[in-house]
Backbone as a chain_set.jsonl record, in Angstrom:
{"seq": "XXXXXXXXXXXXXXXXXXXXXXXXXXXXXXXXXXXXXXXXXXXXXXXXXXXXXXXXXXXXXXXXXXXXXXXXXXXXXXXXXXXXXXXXXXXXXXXXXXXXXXXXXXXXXXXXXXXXXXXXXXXXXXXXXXXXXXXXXXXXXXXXXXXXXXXXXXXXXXXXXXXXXXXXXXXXXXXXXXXXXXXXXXXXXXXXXXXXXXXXXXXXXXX", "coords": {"N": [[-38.535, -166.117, 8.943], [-36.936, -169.186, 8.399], [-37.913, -171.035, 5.76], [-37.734, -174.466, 4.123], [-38.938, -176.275, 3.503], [-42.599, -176.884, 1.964], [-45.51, -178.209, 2.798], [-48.809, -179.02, 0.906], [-52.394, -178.481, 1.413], [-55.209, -179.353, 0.05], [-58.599, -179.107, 1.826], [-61.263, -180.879, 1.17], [-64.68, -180.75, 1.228], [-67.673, -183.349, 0.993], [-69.784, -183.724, -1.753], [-73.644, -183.501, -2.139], [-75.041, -186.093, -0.438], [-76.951, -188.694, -0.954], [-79.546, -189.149, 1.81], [-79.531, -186.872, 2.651], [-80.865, -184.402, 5.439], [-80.731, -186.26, 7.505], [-78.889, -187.432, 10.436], [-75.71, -188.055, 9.344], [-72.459, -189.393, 10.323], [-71.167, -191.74, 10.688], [-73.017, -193.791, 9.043], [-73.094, -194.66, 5.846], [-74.209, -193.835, 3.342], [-74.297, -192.657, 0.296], [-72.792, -191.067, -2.41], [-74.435, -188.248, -4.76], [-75.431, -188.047, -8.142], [-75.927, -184.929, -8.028], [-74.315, -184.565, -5.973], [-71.288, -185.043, -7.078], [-71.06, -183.814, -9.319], [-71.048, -181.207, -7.903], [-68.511, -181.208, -6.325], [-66.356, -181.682, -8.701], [-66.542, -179.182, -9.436], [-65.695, -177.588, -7.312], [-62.784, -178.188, -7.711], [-62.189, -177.01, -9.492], [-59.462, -176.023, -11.674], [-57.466, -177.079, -9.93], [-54.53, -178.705, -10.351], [-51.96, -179.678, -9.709], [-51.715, -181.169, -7.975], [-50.229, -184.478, -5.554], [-50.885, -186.581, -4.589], [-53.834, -188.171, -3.098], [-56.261, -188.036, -0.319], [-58.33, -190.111, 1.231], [-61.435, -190.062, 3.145], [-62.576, -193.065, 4.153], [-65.544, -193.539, 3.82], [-68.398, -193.514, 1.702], [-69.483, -191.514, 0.282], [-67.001, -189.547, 0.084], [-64.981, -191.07, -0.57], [-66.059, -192.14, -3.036], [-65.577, -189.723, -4.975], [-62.691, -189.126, -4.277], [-61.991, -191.654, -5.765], [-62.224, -191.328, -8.737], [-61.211, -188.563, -8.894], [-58.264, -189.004, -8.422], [-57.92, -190.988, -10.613], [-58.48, -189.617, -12.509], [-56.013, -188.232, -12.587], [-54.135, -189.559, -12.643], [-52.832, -190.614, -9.946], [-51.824, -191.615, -6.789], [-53.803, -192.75, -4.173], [-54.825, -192.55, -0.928], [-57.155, -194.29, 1.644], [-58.437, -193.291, 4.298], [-59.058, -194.147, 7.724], [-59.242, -192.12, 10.032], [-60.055, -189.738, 9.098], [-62.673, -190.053, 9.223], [-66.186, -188.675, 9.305], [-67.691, -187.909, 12.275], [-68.312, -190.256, 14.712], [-71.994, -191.094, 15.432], [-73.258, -192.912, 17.105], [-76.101, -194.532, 18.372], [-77.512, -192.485, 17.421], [-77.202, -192.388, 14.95], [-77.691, -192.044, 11.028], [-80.236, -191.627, 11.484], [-83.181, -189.234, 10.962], [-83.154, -185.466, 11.445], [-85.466, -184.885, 12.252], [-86.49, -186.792, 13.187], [-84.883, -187.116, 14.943], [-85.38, -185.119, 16.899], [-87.94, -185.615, 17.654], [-87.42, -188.211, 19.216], [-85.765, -187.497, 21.453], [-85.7, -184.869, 22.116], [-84.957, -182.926, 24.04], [-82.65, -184.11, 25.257], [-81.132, -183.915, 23.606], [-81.21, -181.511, 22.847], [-79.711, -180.122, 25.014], [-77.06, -181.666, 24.549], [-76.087, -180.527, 22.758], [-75.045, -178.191, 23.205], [-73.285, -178.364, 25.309], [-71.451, -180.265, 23.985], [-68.756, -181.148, 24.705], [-68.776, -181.951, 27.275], [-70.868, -184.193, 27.724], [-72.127, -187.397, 26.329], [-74.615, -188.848, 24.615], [-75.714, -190.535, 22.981], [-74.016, -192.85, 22.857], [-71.933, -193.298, 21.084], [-69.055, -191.858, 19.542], [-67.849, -189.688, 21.493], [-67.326, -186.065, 21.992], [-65.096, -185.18, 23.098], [-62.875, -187.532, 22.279], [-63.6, -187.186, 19.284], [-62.032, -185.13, 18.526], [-59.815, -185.486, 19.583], [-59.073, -187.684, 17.951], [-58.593, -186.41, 15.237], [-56.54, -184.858, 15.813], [-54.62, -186.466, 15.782], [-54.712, -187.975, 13.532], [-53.994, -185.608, 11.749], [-51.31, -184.786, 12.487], [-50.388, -187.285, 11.834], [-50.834, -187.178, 8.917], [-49.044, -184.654, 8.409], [-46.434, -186.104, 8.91], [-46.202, -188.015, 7.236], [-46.523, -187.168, 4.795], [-44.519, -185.138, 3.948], [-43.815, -182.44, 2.394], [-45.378, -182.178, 0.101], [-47.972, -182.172, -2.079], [-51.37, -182.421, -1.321], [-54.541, -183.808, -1.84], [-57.735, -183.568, 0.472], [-60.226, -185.705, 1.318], [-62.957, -185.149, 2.826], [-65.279, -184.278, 5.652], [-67.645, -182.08, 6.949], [-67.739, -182.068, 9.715], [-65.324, -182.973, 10.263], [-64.129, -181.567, 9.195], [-64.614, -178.35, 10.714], [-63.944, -179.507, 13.378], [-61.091, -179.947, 12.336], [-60.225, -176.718, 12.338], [-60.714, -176.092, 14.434], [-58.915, -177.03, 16.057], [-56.242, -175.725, 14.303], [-56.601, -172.994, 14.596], [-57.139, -173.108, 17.676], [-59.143, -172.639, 18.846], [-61.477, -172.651, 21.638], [-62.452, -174.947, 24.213], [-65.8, -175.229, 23.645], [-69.255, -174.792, 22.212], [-69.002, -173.036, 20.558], [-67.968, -172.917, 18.082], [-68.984, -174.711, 16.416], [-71.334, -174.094, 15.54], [-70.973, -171.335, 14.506], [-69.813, -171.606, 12.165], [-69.99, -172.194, 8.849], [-70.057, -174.71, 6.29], [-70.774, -175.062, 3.358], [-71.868, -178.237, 1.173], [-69.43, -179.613, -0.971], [-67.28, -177.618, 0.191], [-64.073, -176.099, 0.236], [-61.375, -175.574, 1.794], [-57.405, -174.285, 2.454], [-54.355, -175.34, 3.701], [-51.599, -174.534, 4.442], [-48.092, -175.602, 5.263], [-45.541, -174.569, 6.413], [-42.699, -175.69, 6.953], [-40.309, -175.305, 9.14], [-36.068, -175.016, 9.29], [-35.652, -176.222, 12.039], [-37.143, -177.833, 12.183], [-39.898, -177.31, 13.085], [-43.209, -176.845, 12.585], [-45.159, -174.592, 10.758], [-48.445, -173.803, 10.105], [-50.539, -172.101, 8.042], [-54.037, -171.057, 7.707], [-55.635, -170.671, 4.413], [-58.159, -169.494, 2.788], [-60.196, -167.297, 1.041], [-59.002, -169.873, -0.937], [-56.07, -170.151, -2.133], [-54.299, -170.304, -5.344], [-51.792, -170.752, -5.591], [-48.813, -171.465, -3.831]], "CA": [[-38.669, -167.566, 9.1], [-36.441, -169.844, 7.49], [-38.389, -172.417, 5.272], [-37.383, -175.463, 3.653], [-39.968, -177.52, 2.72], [-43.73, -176.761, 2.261], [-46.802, -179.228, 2.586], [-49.977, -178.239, 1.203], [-53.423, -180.012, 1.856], [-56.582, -178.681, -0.129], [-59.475, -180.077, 2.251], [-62.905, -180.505, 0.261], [-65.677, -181.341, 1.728], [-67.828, -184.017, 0.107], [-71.226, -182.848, -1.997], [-74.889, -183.462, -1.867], [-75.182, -187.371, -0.652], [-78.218, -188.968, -0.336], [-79.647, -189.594, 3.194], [-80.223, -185.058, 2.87], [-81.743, -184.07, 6.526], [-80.18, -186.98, 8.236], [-77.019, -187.443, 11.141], [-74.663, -188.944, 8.541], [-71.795, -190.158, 10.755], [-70.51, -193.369, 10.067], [-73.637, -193.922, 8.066], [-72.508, -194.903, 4.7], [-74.702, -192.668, 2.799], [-73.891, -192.684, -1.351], [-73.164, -189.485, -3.001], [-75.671, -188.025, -5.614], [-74.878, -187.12, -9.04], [-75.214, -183.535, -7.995], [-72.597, -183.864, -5.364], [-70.202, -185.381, -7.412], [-70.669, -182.447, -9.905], [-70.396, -179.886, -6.914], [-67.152, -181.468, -5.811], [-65.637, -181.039, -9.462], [-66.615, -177.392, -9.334], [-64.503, -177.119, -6.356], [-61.441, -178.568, -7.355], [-61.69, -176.432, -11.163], [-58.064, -175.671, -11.59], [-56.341, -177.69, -8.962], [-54.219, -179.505, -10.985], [-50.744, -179.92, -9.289], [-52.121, -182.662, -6.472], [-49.675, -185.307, -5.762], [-51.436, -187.247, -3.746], [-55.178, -188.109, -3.165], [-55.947, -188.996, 0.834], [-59.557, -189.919, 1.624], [-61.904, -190.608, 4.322], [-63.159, -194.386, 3.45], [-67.073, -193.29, 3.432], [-68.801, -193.665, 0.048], [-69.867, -190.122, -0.323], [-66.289, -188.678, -0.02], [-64.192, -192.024, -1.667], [-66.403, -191.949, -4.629], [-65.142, -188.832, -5.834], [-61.672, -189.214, -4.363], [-60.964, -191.906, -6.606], [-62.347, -190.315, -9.779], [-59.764, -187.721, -8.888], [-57.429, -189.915, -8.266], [-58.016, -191.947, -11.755], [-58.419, -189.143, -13.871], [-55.095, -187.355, -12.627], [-53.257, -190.86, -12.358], [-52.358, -190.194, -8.628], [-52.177, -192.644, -5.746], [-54.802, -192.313, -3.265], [-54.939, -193.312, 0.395], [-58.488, -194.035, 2.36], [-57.509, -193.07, 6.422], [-60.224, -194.665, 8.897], [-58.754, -191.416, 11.414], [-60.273, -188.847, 8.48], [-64.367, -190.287, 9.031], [-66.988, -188.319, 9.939], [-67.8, -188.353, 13.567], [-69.584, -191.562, 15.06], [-73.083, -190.203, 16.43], [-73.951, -194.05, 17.832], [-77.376, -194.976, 18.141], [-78.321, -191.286, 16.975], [-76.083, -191.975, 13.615], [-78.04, -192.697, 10.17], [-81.686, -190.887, 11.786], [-83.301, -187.976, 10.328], [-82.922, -184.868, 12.398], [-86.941, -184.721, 12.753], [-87.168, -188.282, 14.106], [-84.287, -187.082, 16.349], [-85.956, -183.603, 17.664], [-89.191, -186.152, 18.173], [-87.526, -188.546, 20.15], [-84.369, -186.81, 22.127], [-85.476, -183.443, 21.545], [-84.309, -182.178, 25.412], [-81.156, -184.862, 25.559], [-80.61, -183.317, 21.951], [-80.679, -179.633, 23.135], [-78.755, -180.386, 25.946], [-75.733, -182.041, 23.921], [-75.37, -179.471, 21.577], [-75.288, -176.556, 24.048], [-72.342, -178.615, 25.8], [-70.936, -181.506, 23.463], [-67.75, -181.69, 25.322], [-69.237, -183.378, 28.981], [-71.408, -185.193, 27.73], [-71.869, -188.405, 24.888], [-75.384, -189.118, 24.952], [-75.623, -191.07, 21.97], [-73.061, -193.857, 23.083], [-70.903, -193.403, 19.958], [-67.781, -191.095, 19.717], [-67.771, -188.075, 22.324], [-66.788, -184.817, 21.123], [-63.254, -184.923, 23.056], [-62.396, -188.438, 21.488], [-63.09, -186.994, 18.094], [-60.919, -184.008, 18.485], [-58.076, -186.522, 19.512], [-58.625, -188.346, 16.642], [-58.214, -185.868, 13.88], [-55.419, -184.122, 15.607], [-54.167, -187.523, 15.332], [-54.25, -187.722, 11.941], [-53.341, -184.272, 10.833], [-50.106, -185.238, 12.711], [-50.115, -188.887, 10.813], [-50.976, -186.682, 7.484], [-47.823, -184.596, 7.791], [-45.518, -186.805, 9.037], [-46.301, -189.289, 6.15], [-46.058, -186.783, 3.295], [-44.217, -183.826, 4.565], [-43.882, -181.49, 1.166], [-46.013, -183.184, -1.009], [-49.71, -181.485, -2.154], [-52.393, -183.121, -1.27], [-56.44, -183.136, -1.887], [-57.935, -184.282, 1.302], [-61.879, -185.465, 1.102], [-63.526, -185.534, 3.941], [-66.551, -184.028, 6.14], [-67.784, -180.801, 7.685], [-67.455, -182.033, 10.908], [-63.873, -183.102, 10.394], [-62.665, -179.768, 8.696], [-64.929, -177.879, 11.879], [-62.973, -179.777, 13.945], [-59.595, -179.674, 12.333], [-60.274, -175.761, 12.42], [-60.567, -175.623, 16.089], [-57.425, -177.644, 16.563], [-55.54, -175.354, 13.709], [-56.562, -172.066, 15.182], [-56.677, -172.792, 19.033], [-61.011, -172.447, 19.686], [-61.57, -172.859, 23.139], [-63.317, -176.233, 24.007], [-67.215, -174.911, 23.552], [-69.58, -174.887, 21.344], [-69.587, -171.525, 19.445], [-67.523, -172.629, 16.666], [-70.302, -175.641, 15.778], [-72.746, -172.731, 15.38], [-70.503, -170.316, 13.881], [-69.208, -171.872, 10.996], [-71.492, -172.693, 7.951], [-69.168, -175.259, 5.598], [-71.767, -176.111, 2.258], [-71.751, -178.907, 0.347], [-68.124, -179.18, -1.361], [-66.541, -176.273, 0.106], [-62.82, -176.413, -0.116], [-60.482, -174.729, 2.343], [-56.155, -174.787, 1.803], [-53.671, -175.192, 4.852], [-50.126, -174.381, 3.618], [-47.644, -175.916, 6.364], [-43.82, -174.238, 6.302], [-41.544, -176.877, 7.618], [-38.408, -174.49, 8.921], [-35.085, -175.963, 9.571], [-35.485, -176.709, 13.208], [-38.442, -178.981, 12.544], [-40.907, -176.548, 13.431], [-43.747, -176.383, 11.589], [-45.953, -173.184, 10.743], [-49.497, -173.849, 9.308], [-51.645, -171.1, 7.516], [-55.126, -170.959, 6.665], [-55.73, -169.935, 3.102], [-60.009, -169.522, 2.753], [-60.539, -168.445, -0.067], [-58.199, -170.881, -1.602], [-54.75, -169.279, -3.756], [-53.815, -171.029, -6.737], [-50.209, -170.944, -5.849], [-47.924, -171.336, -2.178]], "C": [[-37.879, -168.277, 7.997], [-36.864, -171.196, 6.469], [-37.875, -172.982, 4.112], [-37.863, -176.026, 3.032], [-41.567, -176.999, 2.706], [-44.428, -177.782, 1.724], [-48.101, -178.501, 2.083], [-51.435, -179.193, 1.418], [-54.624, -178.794, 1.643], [-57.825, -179.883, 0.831], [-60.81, -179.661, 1.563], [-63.749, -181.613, 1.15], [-66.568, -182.023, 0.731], [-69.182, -182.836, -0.297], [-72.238, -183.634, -1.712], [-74.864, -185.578, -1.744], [-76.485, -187.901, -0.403], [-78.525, -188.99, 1.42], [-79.824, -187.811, 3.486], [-81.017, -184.878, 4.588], [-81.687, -185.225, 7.524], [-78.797, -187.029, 9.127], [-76.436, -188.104, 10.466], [-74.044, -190.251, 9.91], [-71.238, -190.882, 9.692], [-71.313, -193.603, 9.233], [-72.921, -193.838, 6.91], [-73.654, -194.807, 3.605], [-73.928, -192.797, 1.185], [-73.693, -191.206, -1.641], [-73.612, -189.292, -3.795], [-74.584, -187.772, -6.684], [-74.557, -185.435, -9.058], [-74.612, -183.162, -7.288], [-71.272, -183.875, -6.09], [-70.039, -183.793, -8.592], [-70.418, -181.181, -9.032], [-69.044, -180.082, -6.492], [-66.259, -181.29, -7.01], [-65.512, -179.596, -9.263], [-65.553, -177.057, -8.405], [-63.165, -176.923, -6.31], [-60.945, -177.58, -8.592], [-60.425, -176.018, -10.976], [-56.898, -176.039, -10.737], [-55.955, -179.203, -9.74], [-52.965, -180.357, -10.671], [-51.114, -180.943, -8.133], [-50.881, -183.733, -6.947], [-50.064, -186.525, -5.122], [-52.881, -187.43, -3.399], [-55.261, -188.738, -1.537], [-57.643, -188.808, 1.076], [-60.379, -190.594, 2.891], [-62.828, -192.203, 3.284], [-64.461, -194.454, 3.404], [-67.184, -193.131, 2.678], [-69.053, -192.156, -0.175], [-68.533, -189.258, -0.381], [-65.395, -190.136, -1.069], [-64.578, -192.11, -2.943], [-65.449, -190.816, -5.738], [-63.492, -188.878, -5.544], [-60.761, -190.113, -5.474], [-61.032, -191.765, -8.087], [-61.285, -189.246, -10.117], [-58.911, -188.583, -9.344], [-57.253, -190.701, -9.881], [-57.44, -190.836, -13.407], [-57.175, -188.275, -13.615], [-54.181, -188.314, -12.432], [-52.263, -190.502, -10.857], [-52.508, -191.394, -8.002], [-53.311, -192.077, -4.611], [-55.092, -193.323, -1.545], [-56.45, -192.8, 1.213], [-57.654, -194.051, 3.818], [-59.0, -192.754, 7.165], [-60.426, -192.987, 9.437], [-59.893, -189.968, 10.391], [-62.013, -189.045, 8.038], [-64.919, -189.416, 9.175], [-67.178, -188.637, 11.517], [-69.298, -189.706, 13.71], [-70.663, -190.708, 16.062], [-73.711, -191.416, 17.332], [-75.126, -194.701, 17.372], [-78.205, -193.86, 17.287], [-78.095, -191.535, 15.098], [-77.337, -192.65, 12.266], [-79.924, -191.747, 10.321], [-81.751, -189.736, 11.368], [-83.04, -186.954, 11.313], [-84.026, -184.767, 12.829], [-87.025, -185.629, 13.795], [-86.152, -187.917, 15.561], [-84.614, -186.265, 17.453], [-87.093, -184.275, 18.354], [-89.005, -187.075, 19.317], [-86.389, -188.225, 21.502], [-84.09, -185.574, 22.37], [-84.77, -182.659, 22.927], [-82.904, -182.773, 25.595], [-80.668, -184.21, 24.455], [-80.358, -181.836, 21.811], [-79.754, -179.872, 23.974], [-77.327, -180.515, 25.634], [-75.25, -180.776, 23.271], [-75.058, -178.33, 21.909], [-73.682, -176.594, 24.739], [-71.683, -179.674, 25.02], [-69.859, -182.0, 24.257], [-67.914, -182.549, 26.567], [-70.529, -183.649, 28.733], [-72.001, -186.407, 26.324], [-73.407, -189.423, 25.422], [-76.19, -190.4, 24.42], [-74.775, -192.273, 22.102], [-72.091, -194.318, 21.857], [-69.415, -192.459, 20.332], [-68.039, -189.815, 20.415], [-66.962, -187.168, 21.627], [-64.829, -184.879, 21.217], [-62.289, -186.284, 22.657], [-61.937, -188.252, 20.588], [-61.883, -186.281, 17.61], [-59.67, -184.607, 18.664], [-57.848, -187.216, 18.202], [-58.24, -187.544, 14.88], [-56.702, -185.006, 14.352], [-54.215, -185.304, 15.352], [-53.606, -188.084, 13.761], [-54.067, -186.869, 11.12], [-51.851, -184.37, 10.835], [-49.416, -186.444, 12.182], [-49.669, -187.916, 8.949], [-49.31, -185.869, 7.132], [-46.72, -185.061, 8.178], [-45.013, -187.855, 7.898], [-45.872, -188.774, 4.663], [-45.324, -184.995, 3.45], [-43.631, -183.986, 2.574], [-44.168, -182.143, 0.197], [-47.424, -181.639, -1.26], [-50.599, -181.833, -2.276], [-53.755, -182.534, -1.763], [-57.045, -184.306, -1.194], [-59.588, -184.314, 1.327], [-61.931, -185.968, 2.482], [-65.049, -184.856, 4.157], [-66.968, -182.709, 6.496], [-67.138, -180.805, 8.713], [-66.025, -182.874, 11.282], [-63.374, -181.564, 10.207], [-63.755, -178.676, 9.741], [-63.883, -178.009, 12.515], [-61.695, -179.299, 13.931], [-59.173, -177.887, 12.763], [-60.078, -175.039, 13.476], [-59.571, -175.987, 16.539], [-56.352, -176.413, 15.971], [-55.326, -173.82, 14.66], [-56.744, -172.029, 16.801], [-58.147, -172.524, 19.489], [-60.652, -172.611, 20.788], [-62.529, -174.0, 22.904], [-64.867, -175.98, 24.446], [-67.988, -175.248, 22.714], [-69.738, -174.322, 20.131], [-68.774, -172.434, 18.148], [-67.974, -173.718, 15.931], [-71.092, -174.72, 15.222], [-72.496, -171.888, 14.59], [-70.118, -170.168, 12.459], [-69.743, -172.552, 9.671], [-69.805, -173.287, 7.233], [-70.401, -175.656, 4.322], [-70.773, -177.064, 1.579], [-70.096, -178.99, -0.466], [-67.197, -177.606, -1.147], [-65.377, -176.826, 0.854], [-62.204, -175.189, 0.539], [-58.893, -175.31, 2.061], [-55.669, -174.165, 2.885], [-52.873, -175.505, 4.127], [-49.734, -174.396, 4.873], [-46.185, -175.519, 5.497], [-43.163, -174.849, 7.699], [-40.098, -175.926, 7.83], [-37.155, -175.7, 9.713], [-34.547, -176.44, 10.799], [-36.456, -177.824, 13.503], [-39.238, -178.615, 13.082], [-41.757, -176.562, 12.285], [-45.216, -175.552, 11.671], [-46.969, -173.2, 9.528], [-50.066, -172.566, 9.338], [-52.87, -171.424, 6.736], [-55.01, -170.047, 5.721], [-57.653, -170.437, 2.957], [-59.922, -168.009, 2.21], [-59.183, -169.285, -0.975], [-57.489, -170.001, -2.633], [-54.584, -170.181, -4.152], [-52.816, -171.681, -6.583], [-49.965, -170.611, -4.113], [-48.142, -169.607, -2.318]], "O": [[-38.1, -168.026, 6.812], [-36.182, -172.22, 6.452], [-37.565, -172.281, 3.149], [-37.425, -176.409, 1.947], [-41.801, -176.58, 3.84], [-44.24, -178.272, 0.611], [-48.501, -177.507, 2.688], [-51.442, -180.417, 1.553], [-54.954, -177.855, 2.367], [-57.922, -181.091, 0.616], [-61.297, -178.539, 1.426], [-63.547, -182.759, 1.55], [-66.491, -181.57, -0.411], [-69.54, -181.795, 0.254], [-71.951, -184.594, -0.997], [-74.706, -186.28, -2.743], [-77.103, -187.388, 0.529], [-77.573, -188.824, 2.183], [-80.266, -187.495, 4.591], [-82.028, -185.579, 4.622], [-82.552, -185.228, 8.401], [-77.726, -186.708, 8.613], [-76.493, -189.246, 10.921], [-74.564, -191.286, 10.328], [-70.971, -190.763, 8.496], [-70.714, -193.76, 8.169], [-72.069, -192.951, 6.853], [-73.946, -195.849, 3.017], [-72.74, -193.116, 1.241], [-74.372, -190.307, -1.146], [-73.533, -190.363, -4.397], [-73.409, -187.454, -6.506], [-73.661, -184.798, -9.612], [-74.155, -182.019, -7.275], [-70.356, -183.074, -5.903], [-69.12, -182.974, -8.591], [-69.688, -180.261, -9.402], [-68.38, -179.066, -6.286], [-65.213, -180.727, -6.686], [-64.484, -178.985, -8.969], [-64.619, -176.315, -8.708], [-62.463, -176.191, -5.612], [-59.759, -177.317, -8.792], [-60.257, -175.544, -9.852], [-55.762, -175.563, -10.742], [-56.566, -180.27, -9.794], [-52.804, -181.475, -11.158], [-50.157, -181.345, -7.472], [-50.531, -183.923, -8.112], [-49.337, -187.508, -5.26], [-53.305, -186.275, -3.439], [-54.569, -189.722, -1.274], [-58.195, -187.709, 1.113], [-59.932, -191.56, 3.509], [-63.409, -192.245, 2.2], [-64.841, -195.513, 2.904], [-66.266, -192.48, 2.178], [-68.536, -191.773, -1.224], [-68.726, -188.151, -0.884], [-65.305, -189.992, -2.289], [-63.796, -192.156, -3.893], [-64.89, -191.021, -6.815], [-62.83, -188.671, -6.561], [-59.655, -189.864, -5.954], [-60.025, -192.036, -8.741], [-60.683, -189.062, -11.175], [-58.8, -188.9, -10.528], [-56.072, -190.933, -10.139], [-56.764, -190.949, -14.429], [-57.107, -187.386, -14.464], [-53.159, -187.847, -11.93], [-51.078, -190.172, -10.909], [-53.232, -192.252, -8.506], [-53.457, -190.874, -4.396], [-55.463, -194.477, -1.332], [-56.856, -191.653, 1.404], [-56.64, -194.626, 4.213], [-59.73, -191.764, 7.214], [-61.551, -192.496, 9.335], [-60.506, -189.219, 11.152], [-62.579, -188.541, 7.068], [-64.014, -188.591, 9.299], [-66.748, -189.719, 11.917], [-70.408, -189.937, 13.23], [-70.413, -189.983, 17.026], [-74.545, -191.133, 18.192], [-75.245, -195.293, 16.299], [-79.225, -194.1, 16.642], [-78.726, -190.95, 14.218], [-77.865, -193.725, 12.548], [-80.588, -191.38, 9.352], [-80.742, -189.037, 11.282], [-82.597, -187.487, 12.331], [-83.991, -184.505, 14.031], [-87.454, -185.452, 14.935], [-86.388, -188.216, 16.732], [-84.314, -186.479, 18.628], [-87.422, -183.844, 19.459], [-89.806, -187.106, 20.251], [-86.431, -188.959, 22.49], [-83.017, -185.058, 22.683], [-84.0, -181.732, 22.673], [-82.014, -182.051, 26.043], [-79.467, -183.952, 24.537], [-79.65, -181.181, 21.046], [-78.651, -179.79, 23.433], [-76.459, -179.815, 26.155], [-74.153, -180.223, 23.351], [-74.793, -177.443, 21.097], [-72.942, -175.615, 24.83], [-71.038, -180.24, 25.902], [-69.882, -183.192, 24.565], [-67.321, -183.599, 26.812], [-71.361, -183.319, 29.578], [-72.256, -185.832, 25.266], [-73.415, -190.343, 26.241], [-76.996, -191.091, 25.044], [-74.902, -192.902, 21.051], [-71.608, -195.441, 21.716], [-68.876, -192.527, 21.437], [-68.479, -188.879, 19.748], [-66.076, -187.45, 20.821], [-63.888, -184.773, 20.43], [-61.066, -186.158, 22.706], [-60.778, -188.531, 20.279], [-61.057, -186.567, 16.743], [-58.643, -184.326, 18.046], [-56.807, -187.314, 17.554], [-57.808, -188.015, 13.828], [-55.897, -184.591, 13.518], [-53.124, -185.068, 14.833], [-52.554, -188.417, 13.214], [-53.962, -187.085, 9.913], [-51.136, -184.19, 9.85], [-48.199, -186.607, 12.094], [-48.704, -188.003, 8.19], [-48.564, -186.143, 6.191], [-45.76, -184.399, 7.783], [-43.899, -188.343, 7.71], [-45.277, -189.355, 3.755], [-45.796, -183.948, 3.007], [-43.285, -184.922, 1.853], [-43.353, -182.676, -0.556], [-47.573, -180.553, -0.699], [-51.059, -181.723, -3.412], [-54.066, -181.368, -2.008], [-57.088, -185.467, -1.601], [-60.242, -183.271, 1.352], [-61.276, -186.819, 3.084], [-65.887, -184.816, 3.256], [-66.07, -182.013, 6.022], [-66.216, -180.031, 8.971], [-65.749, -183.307, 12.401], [-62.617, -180.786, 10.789], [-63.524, -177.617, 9.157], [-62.96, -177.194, 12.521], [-61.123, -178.615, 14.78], [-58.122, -177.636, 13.352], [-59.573, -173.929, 13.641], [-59.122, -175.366, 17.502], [-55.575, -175.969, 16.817], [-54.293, -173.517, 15.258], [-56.511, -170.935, 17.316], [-58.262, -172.15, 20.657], [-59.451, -172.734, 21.03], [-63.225, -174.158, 21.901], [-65.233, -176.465, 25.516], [-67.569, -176.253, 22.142], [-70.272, -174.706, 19.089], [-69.439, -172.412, 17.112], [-67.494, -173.853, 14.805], [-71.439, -174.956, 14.065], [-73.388, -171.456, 13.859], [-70.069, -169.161, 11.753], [-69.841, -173.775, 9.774], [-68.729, -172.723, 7.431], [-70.937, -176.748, 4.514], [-69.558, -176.967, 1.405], [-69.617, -177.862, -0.353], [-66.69, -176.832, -1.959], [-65.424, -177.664, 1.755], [-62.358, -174.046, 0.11], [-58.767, -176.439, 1.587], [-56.011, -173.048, 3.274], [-52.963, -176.395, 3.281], [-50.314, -173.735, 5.734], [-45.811, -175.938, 4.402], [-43.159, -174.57, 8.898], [-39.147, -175.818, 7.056], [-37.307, -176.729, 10.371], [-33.426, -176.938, 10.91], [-36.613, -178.499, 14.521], [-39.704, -179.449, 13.858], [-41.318, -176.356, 11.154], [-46.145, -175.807, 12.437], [-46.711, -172.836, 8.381], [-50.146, -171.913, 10.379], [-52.927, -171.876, 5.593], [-54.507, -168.932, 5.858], [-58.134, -171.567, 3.043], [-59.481, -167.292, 3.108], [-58.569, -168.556, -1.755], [-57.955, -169.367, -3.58], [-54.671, -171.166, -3.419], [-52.6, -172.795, -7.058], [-50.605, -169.862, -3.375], [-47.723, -168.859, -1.435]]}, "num_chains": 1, "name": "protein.A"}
């Protein structure tokens, strides 16, 4: 393969925000002191970032622009890089939701793709929208090195887009993401304008 240029893009997930045992979403949820210290932990030794790109929710922007401040970087918030909208479900504990939805609530999660029960963002919306902005992300900073904050259920997502899932549910189920955990997609740009992403889990130091 002939490469030219490489992009890289550490994605960290945010840490511990308040609102614990609740559907986030859109909810705008704070992050705790002991996320923000789990999200340092993550980044220990990632020092070469040129760029800071965050989702505009308080529990992942907090710490983005901390980064961002203390490594004198620019930092961009991107709507496209939220959490998923859960609707009317979004902001409720998961108890109150098992108590009042508990069969519409098995139901969804068995099939997310046909059907949006919740009247917020359907599963195959979201999936448009992050491949949306993975394609915004390297078009905008092709060979740069980013540190991208976001959600679980973005970097789920992006995961199923990167590697090709099939549109089900197993890889909701399959994939445990805690609290600040930090995966690294290295994209080789070759000289036809092709470009050839690799997951890196657990995270190298260096291209």
């Amino acid at each position: 393969m002939d490469q030219t240029k490489i992009t890289r893009i550490d994605f960290l997930r945010h840490g511990l925000p308040e609102g614990d045992g609740c559907l986030r979403g859109h909810t705008d949820f704070p992050i705790t002191p002991q996320g923000l210290e789990q999200m340092w932990c993550a980044v220990e030794g990632l020092s070469d970032v040129e760029k800071v790109v965050t989702s505009p929710l308080v529990r992942c922007r907090e710490f983005a622009e901390q980064f961002a401040g203390r490594f004198e970087l620019p930092i961009e918030p991107v709507e496209h890089w939220k959490e998923m909208n859960f609707g009317h479900w979004d902001g409720q504990s998961r108890d109150s939701l098992w108590e009042n939805y508990g069969e519409t609530l098995s139901q969804y999660w068995q099939n997310p793709w046909q059907s949006n029960p919740h009247g917020g963002e359907s599963l195959r919306e979201f999936d448009y929208r992050i491949q949306q902005a993975w394609e915004a992300l390297l078009t905008q900073n092709s060979g740069k090195r980013l540190l991208l904050v976001t959600h679980a259920g973005v970097m789920k997502q992006f995961l199923r887009i990167l590697l090709d899932m099939p549109e089900n549910a197993s890889y909701l189920h399959r994939m445990e993401l805690p609290y600040a955990a930090r995966y690294r997609v290295t994209v080789f740009h070759d000289e036809n304008g092709k470009n050839w992403p690799q997951l890196q889990w657990p995270v190298q130091q260096q291209f």
